[in-house]
N, C-alpha and C positions, 0 to 999 in steps of 0.2 A: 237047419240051425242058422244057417248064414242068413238066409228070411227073416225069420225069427229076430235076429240079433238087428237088420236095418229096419225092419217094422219097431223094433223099440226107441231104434236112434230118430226115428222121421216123428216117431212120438212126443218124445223130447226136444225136438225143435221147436213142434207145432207147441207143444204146451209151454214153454219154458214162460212168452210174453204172457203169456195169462198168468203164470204164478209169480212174477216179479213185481216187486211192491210198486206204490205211485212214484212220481218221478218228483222232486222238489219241483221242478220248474214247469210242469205243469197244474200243481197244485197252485203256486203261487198265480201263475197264469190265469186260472180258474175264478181264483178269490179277490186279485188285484182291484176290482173294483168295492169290495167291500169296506176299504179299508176311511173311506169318510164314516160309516157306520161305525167304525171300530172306533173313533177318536173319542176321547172328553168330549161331550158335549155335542156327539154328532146328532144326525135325524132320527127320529125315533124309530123308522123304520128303513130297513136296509135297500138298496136300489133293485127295481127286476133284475138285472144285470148281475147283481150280487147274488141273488137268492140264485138263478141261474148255475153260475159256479158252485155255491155252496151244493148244490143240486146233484152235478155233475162229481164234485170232488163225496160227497156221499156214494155214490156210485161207485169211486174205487176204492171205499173202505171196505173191501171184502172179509177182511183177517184180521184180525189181532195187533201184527204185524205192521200191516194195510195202516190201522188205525194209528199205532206207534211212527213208522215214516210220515204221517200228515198231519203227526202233531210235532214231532222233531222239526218240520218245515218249516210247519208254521211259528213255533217257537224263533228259531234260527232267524227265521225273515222278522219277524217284529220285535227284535232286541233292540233295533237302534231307533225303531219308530215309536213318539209319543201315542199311546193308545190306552184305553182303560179297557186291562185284562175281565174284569167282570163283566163286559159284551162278548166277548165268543163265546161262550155258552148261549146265548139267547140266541144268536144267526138263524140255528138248527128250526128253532119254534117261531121265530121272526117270520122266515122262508118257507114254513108249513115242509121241514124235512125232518128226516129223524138222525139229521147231523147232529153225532154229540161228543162235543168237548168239553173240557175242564176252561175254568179260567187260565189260559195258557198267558205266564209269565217267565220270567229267568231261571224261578226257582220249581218250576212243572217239573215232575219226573213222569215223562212220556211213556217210559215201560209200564205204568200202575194203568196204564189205561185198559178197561176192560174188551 
C-alpha cells in the first residue's frame, strides 16, 4: 500500500507541469515581436520571429483551458496598446499555424473560446 500510494505521489509531480496551463509571460514572451503586425497599418505580413512564437505559443494550446489562459493574456497584455483587434485572427494563417483566436479586444469573453 505505502508503494502504491508514493508511486501515485511521484506521479503527480511528474505530471502536474504538463497539466498546468501557459504562463502569461511566456506567451507574451513568445508573441512580443508580433506586435508591429498587430498595429493599424502594420506590414502585411507578420515577422519570422513572430510567426515563430505564434508557432511555439500554438503548441501550448493543448486544452480548452490552455486556449482560454492565452487568450486572457493576450487580451490583458493589449489593453493599453493601440492595435487593430481584427489582425489576431489572421497571425494563425499569416504563419501557416493553426493558431486560432477571435478578434481579441476589451470586450472578448475568453471562456467562449472553443
Amino acid at each position: 500500500m505505502n508503494g502504491m500510494l508514493g508511486s501515485l505521489i511521484i506521479l503527480l509531480l511528474v505530471a502536474s507541469p504538463a497539466m498546468a496551463k501557459p504562463s502569461c509571460p511566456r506567451v507574451v514572451g513568445e508573441v512580443s515581436s508580433c506586435l508591429s503586425f498587430l498595429r493599424k497599418n502594420g506590414p502585411a505580413k507578420p515577422s519570422q520571429r513572430c510567426c515563430q512564437g505564434v508557432k511555439k505559443v500554438n503548441g501550448m494550446a493543448k486544452t480548452r483551458n490552455d486556449r482560454i489562459a492565452i487568450c486572457e493574456c493576450i487580451k490583458g497584455t493589449l489593453v493599453n496598446i493601440d492595435y487593430d483587434p481584427k489582425r489576431v485572427p489572421v497571425l494563425g494563417k499569416r504563419c501557416g499555424s493553426t493558431f486560432d483566436l477571435p478578434p481579441v479586444d476589451r470586450k472578448t469573453n475568453c471562456n467562449q473560446i472553443a
